[in-house]
C-alpha positions as CSV (number, residue, x, y, z in Angstrom):
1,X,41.0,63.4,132.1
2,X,40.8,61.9,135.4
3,X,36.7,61.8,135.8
4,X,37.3,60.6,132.2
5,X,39.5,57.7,133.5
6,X,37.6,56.9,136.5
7,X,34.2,56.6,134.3
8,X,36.1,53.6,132.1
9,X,37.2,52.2,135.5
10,X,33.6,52.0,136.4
11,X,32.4,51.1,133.5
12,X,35.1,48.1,133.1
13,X,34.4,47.1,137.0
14,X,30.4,47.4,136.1
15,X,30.8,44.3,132.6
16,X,33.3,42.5,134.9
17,X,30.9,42.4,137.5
18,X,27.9,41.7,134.4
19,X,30.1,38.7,133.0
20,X,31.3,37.1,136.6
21,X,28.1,37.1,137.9
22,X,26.6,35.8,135.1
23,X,29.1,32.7,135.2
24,X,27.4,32.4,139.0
25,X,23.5,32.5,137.2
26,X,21.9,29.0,136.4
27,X,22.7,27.5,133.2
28,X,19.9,25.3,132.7
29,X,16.2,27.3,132.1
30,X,12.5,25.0,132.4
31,X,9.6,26.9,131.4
32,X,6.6,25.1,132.7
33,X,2.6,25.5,131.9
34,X,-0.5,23.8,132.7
35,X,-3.9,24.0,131.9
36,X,-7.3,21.8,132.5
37,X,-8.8,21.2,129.4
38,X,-12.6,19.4,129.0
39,X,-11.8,16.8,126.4
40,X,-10.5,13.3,126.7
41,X,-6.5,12.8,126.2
42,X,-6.7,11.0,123.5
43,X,-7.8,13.3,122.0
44,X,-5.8,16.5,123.1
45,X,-2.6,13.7,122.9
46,X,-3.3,13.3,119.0
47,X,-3.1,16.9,118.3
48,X,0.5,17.0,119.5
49,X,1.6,13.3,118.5
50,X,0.8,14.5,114.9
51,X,2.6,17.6,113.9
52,X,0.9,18.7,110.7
53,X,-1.7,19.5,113.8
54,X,0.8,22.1,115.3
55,X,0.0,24.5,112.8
56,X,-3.4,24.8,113.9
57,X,-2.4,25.9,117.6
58,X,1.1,26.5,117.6
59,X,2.1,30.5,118.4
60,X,5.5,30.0,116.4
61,X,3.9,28.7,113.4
62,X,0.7,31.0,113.7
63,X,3.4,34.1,113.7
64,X,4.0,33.8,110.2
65,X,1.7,32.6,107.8
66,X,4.4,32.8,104.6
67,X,6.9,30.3,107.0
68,X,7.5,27.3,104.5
69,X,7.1,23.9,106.4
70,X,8.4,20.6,105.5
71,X,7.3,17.5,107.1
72,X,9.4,14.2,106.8
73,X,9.3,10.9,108.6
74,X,6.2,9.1,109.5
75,X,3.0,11.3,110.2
76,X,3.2,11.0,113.8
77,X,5.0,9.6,116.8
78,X,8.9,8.8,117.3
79,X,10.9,10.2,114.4
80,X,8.1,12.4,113.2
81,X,9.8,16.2,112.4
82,X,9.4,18.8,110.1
83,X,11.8,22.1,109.0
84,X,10.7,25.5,109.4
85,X,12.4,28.4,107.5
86,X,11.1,32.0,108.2
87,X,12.3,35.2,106.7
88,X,11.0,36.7,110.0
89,X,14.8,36.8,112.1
90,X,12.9,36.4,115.6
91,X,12.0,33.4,113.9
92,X,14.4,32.4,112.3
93,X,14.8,28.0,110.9
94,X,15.2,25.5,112.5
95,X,13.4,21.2,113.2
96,X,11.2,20.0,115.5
97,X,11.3,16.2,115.6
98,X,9.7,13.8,118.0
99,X,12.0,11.4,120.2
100,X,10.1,9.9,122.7
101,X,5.7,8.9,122.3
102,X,4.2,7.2,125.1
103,X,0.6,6.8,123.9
104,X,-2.2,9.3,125.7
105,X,0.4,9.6,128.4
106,X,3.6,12.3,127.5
107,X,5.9,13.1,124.4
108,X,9.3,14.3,124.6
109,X,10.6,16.5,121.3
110,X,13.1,18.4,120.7
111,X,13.9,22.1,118.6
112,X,16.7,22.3,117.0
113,X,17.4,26.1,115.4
114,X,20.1,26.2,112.5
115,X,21.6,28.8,114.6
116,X,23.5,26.1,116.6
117,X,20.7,26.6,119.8
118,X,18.5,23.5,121.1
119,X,16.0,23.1,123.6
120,X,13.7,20.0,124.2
121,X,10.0,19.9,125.3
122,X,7.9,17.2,127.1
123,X,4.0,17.0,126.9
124,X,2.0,15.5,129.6
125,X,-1.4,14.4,129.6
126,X,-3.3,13.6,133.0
127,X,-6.9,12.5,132.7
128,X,-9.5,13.6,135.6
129,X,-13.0,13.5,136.6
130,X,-12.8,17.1,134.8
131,X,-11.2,16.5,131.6
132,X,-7.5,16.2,131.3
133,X,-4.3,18.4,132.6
134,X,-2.3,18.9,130.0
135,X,1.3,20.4,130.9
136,X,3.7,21.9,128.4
137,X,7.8,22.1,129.7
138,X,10.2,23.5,127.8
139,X,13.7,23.2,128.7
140,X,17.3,24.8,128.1
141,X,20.6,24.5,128.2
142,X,22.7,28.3,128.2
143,X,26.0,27.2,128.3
144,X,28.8,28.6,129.6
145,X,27.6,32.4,128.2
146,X,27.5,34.8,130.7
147,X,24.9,37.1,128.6
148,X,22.9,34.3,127.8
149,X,22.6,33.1,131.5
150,X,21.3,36.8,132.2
151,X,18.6,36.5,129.4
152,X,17.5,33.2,130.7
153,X,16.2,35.5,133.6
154,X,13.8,36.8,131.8
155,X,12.8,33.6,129.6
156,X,10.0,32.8,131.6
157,X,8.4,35.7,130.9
158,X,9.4,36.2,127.4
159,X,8.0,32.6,125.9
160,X,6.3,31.5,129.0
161,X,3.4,33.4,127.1
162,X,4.0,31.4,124.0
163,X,3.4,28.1,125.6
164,X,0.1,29.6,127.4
165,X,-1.2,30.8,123.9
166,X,-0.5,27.3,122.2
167,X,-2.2,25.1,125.1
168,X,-5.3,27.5,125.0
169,X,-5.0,27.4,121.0
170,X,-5.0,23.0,121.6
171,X,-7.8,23.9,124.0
172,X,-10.1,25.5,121.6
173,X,-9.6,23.2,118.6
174,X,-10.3,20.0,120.7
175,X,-13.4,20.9,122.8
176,X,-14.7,21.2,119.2
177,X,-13.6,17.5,118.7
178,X,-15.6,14.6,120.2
179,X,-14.5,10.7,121.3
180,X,-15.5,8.7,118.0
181,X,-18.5,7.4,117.5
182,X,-17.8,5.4,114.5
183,X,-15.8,3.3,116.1
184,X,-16.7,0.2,118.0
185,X,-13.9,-2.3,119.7
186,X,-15.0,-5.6,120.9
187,X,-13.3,-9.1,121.4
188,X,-13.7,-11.9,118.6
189,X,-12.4,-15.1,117.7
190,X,-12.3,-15.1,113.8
191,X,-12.9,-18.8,112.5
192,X,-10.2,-20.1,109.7
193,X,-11.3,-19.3,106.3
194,X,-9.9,-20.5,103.2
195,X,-8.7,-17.5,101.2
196,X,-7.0,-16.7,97.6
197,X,-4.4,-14.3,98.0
198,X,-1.3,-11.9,96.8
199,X,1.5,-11.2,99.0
200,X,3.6,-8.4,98.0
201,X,5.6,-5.1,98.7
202,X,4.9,-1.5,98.3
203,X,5.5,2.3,98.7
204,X,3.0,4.0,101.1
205,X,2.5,6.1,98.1
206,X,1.8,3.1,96.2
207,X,-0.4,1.0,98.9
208,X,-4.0,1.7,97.4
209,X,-2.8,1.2,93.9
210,X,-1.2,-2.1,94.6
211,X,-4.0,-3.6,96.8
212,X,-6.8,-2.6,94.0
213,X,-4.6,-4.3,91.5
214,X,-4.3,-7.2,93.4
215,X,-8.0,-7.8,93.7
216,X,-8.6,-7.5,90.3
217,X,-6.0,-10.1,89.8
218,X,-7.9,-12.6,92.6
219,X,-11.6,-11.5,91.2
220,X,-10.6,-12.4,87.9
221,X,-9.0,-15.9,89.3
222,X,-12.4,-16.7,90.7
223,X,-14.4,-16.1,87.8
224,X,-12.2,-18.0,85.8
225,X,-12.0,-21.0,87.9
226,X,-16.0,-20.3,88.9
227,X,-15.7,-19.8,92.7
228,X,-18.1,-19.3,95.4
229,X,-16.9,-16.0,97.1
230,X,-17.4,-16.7,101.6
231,X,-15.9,-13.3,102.8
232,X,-15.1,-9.5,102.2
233,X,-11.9,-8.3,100.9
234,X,-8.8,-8.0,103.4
235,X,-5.6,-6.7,103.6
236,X,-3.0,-8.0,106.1
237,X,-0.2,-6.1,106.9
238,X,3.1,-8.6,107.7
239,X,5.2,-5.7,108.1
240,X,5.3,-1.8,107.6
241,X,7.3,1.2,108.1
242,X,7.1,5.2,106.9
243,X,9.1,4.2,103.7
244,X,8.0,0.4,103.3
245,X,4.8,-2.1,103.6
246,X,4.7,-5.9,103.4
247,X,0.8,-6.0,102.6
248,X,-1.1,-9.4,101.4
249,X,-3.9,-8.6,99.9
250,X,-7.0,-11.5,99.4
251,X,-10.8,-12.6,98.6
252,X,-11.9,-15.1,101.3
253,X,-13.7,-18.3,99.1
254,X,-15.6,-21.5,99.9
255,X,-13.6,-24.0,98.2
256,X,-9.8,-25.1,98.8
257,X,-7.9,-25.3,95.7
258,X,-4.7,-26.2,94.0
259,X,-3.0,-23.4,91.8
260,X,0.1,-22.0,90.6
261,X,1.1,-18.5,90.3
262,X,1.3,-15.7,92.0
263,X,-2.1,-16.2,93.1
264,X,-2.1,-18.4,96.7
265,X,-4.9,-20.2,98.0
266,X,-4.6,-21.3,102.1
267,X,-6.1,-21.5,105.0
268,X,-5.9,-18.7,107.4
269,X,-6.1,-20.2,111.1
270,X,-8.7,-19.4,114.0
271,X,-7.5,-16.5,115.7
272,X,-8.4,-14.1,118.6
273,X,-8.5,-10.7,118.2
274,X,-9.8,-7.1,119.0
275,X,-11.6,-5.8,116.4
276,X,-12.4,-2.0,115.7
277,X,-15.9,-1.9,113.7
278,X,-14.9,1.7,111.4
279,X,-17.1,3.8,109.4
280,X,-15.6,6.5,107.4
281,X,-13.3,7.3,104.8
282,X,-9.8,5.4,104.9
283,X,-7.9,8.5,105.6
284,X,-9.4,8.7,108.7
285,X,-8.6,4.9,110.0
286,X,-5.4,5.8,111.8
287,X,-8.4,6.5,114.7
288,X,-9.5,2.8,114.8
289,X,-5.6,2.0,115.0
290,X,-4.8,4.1,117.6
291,X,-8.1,3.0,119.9
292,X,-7.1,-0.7,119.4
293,X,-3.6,-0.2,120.8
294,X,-4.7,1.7,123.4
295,X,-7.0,-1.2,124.3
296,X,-4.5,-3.5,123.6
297,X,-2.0,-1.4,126.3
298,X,-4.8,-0.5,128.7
299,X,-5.8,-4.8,129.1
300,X,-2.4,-5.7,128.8
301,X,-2.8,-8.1,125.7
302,X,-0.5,-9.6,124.1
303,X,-0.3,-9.1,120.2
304,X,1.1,-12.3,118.7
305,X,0.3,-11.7,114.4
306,X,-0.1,-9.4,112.0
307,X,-3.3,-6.7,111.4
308,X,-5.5,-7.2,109.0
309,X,-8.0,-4.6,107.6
310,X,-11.3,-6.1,105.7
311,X,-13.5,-4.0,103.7
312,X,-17.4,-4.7,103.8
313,X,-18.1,-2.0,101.5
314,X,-17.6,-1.1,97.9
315,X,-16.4,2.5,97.6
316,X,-17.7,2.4,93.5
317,X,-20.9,1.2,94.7
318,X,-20.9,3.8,97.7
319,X,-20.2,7.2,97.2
320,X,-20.8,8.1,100.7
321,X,-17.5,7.8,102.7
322,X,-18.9,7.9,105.7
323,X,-21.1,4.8,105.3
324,X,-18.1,3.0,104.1
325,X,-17.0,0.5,106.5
């Protein structure tokens, strides 16, 4: 009876001991990884920016392939997220969302698990004469939970691996990717032009609908009032978010008219501008976008109007999207 006794004493001086020094144990856990990959930044930054790229690299999503995944918010950047749910309990649900995008340079996110734990991550992208260091961090906060302090002992070791398989998994899918080459920047200055247009508002769901029906309504206007067409078609985008766009849509013309309607005619000023030359299809031009404000950024140039898209080439006269420009 008394070994007996003695062995609960133990055992009850032993988890005291277990949970006080675990209070003593660091609450706060950083995993941290690196790795030198040969590819540009912009590159390597785009496949995190985006996250319907993470299911390409990422060893949480790659664990299970029945995992359902909803996305929500724009397609990349700040506010960008999606839900996981997994069946899989080491998996478990929770939301990644994006909360901080500083363009080809870092991005802060942070995982949010429907069991009530968080953790945030930063991405950092340092160009060299070799390619570009990209680090992965991963942070936590444990609490005030004793076991949990103890586990986050071992944390580096347990998902430190994770974080090496998903930067070698970003590694292999963007050697494989190359800078564009159908993309050209340069510096213009864009005469005025007199132009016949539509402004209006749309869904992005509803954007190429609305901007086709609007040029039928312009082409039609310049047939009927016999016009002599000076331009390609353009879009100019006043304003835009994930859920609305202020878009006016127009057919540049050689002769200055007076009309009522819905149809406009103006003058569009002289402007400066950086222009991106594109060739490809238009689910792709979120590349020329992101090269001009990174050329904008990197020169330090001040943007002071809206952009504007024109479009030199007919897609039902061209069947080849990538000669479309």
């Amino acid at each position: 009876m008394k070994t007996l006794r003695l062995i609960l004493i133990m055992i009850l001086i032993l988890i005291l001991g277990i949970v006080g020094i675990g209070f003593l144990l660091p609450k706060h856990v950083r995993i941290e990884r690196s790795i030198l990959i040969k590819a540009n930044r912009e590159v390597l930054f785009d496949q995190v920016n985006t996250l319907s790229n993470w299911k390409r690299w990422s060893p949480w999503l790659l664990t299970d392939t029945m995992m359902k995944i909803e996305h929500s918010g724009p397609l990349s950047g700040v506010d960008a997220q999606y839900i996981w749910k997994s069946k899989k309990t080491d998996i478990g649900s929770g939301k990644v969302i994006i909360v901080e995008s500083v363009a080809y340079d870092s991005i802060l996110f942070e995982m949010n698990f429907l069991e009530n734990r968080k953790s945030s991550g930063i991405f950092r992208f340092v160009p060299n004469s070799s390619g570009t260091l990209v680090t992965w961090i991963l942070e936590s906060d444990l609490g005030n939970d004793p076991i949990s302090r103890w586990f986050g002992l071992f944390v580096d070791q347990m998902a430190g691996h994770d974080l090496e398989e998903g930067l070698s998994g970003i590694s292999k899918i963007a050697v494989l990717i190359h800078p564009p080459k159908n993309v050209i920047l340069t510096e213009t200055v864009v005469p005025d032009r007199i132009v016949l247009s539509i402004r209006d508002t749309c869904t992005p769901a509803t954007l190429n609908n609305k901007i086709e029906t609007i040029f039928g309504k312009v082409s039609d206007l310049i047939k009927q009032k016999k016009l002599s067409i000076s331009g390609a078609p353009f879009t100019i985008y006043h304003s835009f978010t994930p859920e609305f766009f202020d878009i006016e849509s127009g057919i540049p013309v050689k002769e200055n008219i007076n009309i009522t309607g819905k149809v406009i005619c103006k003058v569009l000023p002289s402007t400066k501008t950086v222009k991106a030359s594109y060739l490809g299809s238009y689910d792709k031009i979120v590349t020329a976008y992101n090269l001009i404000n990174k050329y904008l950024k990197d020169k330090n140039i001040y943007v002071t109007g809206s952009p504007w898209e024109v479009y030199l080439s007919n897609p039902q006269t061209e069947p080849d999207t990538s000669k479309w420009q």
